[in-house]
C-alpha positions in Angstrom: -154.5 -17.1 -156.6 -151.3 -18.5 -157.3 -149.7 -15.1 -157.7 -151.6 -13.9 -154.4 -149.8 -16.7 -152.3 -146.3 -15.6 -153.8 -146.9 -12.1 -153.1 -148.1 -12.8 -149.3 -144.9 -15.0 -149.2 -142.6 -12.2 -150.5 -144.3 -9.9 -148.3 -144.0 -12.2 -145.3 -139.9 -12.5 -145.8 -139.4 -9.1 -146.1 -140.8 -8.6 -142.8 -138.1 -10.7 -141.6 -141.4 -13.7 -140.6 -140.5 -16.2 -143.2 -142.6 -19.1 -142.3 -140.1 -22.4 -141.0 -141.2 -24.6 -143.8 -140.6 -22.2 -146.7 -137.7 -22.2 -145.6 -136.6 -25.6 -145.6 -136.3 -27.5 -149.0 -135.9 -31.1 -148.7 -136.8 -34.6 -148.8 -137.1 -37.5 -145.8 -136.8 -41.2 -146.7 -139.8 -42.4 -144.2 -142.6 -40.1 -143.1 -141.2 -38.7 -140.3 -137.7 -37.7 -138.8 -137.3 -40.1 -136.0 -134.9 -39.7 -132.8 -134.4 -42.7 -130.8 -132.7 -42.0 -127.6 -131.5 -45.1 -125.9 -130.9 -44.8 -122.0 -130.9 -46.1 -118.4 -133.9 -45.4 -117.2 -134.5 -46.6 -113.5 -130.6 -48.3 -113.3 -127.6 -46.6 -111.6 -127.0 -44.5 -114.4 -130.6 -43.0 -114.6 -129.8 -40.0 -112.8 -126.9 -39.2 -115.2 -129.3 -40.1 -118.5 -132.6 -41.4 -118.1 -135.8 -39.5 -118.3 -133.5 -36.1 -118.0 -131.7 -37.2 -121.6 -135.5 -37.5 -122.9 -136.7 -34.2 -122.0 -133.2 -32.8 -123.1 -134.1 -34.5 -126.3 -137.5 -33.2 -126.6 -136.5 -29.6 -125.6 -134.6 -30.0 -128.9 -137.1 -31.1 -130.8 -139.6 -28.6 -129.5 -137.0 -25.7 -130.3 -136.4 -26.4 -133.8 -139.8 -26.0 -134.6 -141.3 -29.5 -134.7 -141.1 -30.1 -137.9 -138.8 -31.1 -140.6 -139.7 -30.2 -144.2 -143.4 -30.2 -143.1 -143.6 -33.8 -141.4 -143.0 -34.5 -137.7 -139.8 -35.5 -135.7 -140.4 -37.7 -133.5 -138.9 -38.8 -130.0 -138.8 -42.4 -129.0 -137.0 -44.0 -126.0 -136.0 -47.0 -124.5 -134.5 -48.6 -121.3 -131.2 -50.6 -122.0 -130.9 -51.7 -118.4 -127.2 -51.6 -119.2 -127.0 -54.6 -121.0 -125.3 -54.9 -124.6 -127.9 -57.4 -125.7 -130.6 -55.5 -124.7 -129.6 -52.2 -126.5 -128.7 -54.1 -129.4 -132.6 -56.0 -130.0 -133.9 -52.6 -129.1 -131.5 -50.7 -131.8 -131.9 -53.6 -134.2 -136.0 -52.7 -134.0 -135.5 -49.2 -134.2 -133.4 -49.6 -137.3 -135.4 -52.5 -139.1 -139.1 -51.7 -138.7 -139.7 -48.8 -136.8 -138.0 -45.9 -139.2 -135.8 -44.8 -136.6 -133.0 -42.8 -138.3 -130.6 -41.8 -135.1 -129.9 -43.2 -132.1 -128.6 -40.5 -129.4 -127.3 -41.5 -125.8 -126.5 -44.5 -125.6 -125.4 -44.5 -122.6 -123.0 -47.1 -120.8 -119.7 -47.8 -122.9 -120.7 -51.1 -123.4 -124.1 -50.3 -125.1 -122.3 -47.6 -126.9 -119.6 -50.1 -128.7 -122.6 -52.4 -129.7 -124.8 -49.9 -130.9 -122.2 -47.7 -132.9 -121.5 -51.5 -135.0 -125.2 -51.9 -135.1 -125.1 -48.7 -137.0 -122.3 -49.0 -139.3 -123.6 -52.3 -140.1 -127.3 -50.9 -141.1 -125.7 -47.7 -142.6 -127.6 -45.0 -139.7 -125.9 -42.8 -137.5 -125.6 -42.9 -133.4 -124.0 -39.5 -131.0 -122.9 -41.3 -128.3 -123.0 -39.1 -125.1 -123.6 -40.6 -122.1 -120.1 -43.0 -122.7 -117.0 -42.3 -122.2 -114.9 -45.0 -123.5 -112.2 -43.5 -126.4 -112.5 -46.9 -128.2 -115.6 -45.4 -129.8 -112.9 -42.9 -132.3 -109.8 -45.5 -131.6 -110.1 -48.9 -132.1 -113.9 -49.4 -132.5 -114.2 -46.4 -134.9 -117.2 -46.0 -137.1 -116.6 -42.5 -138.9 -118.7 -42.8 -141.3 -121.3 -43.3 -138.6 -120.8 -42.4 -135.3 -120.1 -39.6 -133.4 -118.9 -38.7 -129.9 -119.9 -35.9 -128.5 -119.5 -35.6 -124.5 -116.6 -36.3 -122.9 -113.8 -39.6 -123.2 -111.7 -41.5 -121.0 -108.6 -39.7 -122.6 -110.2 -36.5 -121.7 -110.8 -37.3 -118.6 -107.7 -38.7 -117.7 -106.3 -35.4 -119.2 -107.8 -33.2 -117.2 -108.2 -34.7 -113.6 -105.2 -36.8 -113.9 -102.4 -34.0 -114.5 -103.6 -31.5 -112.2 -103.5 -34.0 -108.9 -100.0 -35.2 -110.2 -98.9 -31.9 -110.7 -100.8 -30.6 -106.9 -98.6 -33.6 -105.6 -100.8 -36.5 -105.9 -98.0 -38.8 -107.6 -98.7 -42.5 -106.3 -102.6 -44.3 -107.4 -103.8 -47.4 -106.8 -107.5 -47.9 -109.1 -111.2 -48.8 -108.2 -112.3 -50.2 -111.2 -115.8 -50.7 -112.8 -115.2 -54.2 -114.3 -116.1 -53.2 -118.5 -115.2 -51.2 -121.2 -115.3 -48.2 -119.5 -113.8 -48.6 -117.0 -111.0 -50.4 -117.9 -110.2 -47.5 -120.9 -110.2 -44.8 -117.4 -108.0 -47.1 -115.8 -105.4 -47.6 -118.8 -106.0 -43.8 -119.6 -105.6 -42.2 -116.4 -102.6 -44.7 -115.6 -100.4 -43.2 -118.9 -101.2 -39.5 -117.7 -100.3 -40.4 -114.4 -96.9 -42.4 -115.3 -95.8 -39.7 -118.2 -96.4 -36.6 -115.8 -94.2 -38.6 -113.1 -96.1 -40.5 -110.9 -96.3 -44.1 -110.5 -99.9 -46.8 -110.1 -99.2 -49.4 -107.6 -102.3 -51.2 -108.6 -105.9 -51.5 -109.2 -108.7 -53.7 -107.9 -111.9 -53.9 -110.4 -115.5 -54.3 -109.1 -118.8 -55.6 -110.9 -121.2 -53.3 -112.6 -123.6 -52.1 -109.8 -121.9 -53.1 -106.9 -123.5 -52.1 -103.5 -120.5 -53.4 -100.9 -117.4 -52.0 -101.6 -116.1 -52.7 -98.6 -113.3 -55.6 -99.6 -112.5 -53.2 -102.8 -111.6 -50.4 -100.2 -109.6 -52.2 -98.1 -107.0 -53.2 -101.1 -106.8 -49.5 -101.9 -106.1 -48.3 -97.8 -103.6 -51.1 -98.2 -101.9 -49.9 -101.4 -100.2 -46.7 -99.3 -100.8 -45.1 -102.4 -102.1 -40.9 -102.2 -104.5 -41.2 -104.4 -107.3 -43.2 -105.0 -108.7 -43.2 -108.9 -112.6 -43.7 -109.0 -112.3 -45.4 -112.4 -116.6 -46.0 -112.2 -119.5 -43.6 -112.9 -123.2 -43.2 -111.7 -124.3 -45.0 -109.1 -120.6 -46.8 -108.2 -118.9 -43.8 -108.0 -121.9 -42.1 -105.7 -121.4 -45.8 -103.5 -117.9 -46.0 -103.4 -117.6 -41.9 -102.0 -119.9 -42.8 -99.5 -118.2 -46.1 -98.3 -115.2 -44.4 -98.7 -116.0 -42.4 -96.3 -117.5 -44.3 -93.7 -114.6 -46.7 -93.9 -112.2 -43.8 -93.1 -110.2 -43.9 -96.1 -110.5 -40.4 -97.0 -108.8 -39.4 -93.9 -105.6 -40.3 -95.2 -106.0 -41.0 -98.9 -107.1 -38.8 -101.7 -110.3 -39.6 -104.0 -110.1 -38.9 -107.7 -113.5 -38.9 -108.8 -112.2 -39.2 -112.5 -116.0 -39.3 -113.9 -119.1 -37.6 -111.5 -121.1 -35.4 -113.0 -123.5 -33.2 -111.0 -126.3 -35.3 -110.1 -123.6 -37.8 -108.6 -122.7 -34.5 -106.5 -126.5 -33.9 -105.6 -126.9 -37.7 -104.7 -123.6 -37.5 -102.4 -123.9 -34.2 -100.2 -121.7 -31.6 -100.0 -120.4 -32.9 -96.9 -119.0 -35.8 -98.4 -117.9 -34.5 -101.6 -116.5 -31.3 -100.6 -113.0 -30.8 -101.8 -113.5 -33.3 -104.9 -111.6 -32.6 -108.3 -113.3 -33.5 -111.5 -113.6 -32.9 -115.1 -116.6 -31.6 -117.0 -117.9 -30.9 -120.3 -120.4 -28.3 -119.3 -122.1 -27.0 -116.0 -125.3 -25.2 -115.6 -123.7 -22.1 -113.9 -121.1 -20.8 -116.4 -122.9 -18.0 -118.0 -126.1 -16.4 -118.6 -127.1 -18.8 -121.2 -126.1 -21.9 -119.5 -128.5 -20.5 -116.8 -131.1 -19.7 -119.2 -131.4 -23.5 -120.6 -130.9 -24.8 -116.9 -134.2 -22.8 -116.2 -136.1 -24.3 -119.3 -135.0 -27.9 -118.4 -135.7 -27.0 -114.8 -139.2 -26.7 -115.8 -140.0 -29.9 -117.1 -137.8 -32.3 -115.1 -139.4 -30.9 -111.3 -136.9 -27.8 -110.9 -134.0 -30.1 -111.1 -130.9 -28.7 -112.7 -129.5 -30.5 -115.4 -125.9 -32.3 -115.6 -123.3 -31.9 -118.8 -124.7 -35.3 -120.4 -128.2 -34.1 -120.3 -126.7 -30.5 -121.8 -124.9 -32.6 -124.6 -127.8 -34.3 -126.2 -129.9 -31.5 -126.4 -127.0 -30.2 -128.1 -126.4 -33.2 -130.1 -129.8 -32.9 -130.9 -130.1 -29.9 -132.0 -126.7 -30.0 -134.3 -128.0 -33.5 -136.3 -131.5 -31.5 -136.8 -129.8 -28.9 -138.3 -127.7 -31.0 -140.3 -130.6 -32.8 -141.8 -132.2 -29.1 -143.0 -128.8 -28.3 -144.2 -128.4 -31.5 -146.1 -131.8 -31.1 -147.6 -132.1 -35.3 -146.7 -132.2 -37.7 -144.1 -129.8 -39.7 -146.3 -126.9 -41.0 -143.8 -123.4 -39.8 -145.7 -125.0 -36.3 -146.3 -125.8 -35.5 -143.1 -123.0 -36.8 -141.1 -121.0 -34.3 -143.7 -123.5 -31.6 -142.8 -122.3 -32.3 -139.1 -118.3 -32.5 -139.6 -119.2 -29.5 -141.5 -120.8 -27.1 -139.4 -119.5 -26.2 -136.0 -120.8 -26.2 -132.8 -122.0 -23.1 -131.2 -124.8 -23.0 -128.5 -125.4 -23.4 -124.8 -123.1 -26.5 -124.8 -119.9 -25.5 -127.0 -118.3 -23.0 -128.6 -116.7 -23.5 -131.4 -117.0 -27.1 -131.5 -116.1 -29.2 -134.3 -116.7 -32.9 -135.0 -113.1 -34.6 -136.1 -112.7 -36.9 -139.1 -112.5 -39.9 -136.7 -115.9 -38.7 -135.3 -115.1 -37.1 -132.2 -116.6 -33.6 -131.3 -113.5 -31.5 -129.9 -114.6 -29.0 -127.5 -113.3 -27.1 -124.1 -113.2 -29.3 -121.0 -113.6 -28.1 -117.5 -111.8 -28.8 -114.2 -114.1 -27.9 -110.9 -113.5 -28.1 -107.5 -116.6 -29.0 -105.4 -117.8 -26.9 -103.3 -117.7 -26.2 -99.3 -121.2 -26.3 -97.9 -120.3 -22.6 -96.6 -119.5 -21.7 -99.8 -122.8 -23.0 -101.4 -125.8 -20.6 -102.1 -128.6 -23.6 -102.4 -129.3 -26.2 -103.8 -127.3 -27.0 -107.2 -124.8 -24.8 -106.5 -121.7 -27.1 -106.5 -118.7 -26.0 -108.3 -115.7 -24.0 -108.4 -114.3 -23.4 -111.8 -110.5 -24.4 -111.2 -109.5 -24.5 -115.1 -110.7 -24.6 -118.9 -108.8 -26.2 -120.7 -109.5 -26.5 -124.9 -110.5 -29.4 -126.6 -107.3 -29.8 -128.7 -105.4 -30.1 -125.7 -108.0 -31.9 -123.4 -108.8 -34.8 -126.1 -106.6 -36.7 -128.1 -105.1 -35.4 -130.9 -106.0 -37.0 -134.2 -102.4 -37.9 -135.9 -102.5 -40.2 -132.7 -105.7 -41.7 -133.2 -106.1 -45.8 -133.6 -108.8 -45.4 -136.4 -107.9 -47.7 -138.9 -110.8 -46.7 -141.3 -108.8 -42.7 -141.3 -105.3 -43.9 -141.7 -103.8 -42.7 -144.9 
């Protein structure tokens, strides 16, 4: 019998139909692989994460196979409603009792910060995404745990911040979300904007979730300055566009949207956005197999396209589920070598490659939004103005402020 089953197996391979579990060899440290993807779910950020990063997630899942070394991954989920505390119980949980060996998301910079510690304190691994602040591979560095993979405020900054400089927007003045976030796009954007030769004549920061930003917009009209620096994301930066343009300002000043992703487009209108620079890490429309995954998310999120964070975690995903099978272990240290290990090439990046300090270095986009004329439907928002590659978009490593990688 035994000889049977080896021959049917042989027989099987040759035929190029090797069965998914022969061909994984490995052993799991609980009885299933577990995902835990931590999110906004009904909040101003759930239209950048939310149930969108949970289907991206599961897409993922579903793709591999299902399966790792014969057991089940698993996708579990929870709403932070953006607050630190919160995201830290739910983590803690996750860690402690329920055999949850990643946490992915984590969106809002403040979550991210306490749930990368978390992690390096209880020895798992987190892919940030859905945050943008660079403290999470400077200063806060956990590179023996954490990884992140989206898009930062150095990035950001990069990107959007030189090309208005350089088009002749050379005077800002800052709307600020008031935490870690945005402060780091404020500080970041600043530097760019002072070392290519403009000047900041202020900032004015505003509480998370602010829905009158009516006082906050009259200090920036009063600044004189060109350019207004949206130093917010989500639901601020859809609110402050919109105010921004009902109080007038937009007549005479210029809005940097320095973090919107495409759902903040959709919420806004073309009418309102038109015109808009900003920097991406992906967009559904930039090839045929961008298109092709758009269509497959399309399908379980109500024909709704998906933005660059929901693009990332599938991708993120994806890479730590191959990692694992590469590995041959769930164990922490061998994976996240796996991971700085193997690059990066799928519907998200090419040729991405996860740093020593944990960041995942890949090309960056700057778009233009969109004229309605110029719009063929629904979704269709952007003009691709530049790529620019992730060694020049993010921050070089001999400048990174990650104590735990300095010689």
């Amino acid at each position: 019998m035994k000889r049977k089953l080896i021959a049917a197996a042989i027989a099987t391979v040759l035929a190029g139909g090797a069965p998914f579990a022969m061909a994984q060899q490995g052993k799991l440290s609980g009885d299933a692989v577990k995902i835990g993807v931590l999110t906004d779910m009904s909040g101003l950020y759930a239209d950048y994460g939310g149930p969108g990063a949970v289907a991206a997630a599961r897409l993922a899942v579903q793709d591999f196979g299902g399966k790792m070394f014969g057991k089940d991954i698993v996708v579990v989920n929870a709403d932070h409603q953006n607050k630190p505390d919160v995201a830290k119980n739910v983590a803690q949980q996750w860690f402690d009792r329920d055999g949850v060996d990643i946490s992915v998301e984590n969106l809002n910079s403040a979550v991210a910060l306490t749930v990368q510690a978390l992690a390096k304190e209880k020895n798992k691994i987190t892919i940030t995404t859905g945050a943008a602040t660079a403290r999470l591979t400077n200063e806060d560095c956990a590179p023996a745990n954490g990884i992140h993979y989206l898009m930062d405020t150095i990035a950001l900054s990069n990107v959007v911040g030189k090309a208005i400089v350089k088009d002749g927007g050379d005077s800002w003045f800052f709307l600020t979300a008031d935490y870690a976030f945005g402060h780091s796009l404020e500080k970041d954007t600043s530097e760019v904007v002072r070392t290519s030769g403009g000047k900041v004549s202020g900032a004015v920061r505003h509480p998370l979730g602010t829905s009158d930003f009516s006082s906050f917009l009259l200090q920036a009209q009063t600044s004189g300055a060109k350019v207004v620096g949206l130093a917010n994301a989500g639901g601020d930066t859809v609110n402050s566009i919109k105010a921004a343009a009902e109080f007038g300002i937009t007549r005479k000043q210029n809005l940097a949207a320095l973090l919107m992703l495409l759902t903040d487009v959709h919420a806004i209108g073309l009418n309102t956005a038109q015109g808009l620079y900003l920097t991406e890490g992906w967009y559904w429309d930039l090839n045929a197999e961008t298109r092709a995954w758009a269509d497959k998310f399309g399908k379980v999120m109500n024909n709704r396209k998906p933005n660059s964070n929901h693009a990332s975690v599938y991708s993120a995903t994806m890479h730590y589920l191959k990692a694992v099978q590469a590995a041959g272990t769930d164990d922490t240290a061998a994976v996240m070598a796996k991971m700085k290990e193997m690059p990066i090439n799928d519907m998200f990046a090419k040729g991405g490659k996860i740093r020593e300090d944990g960041r995942m270095v890949h090309d960056m986009y700057l778009f233009q939004v969109k004229k309605p004329s110029e719009s063929k439907g629904a979704w269709d928002y952007y003009n691709l103005k530049g790529t620019i590659k992730g060694d020049d978009a993010f921050q070089p490593l001999a400048q990174s402020r990650c104590a735990a990688i300095k010689k």
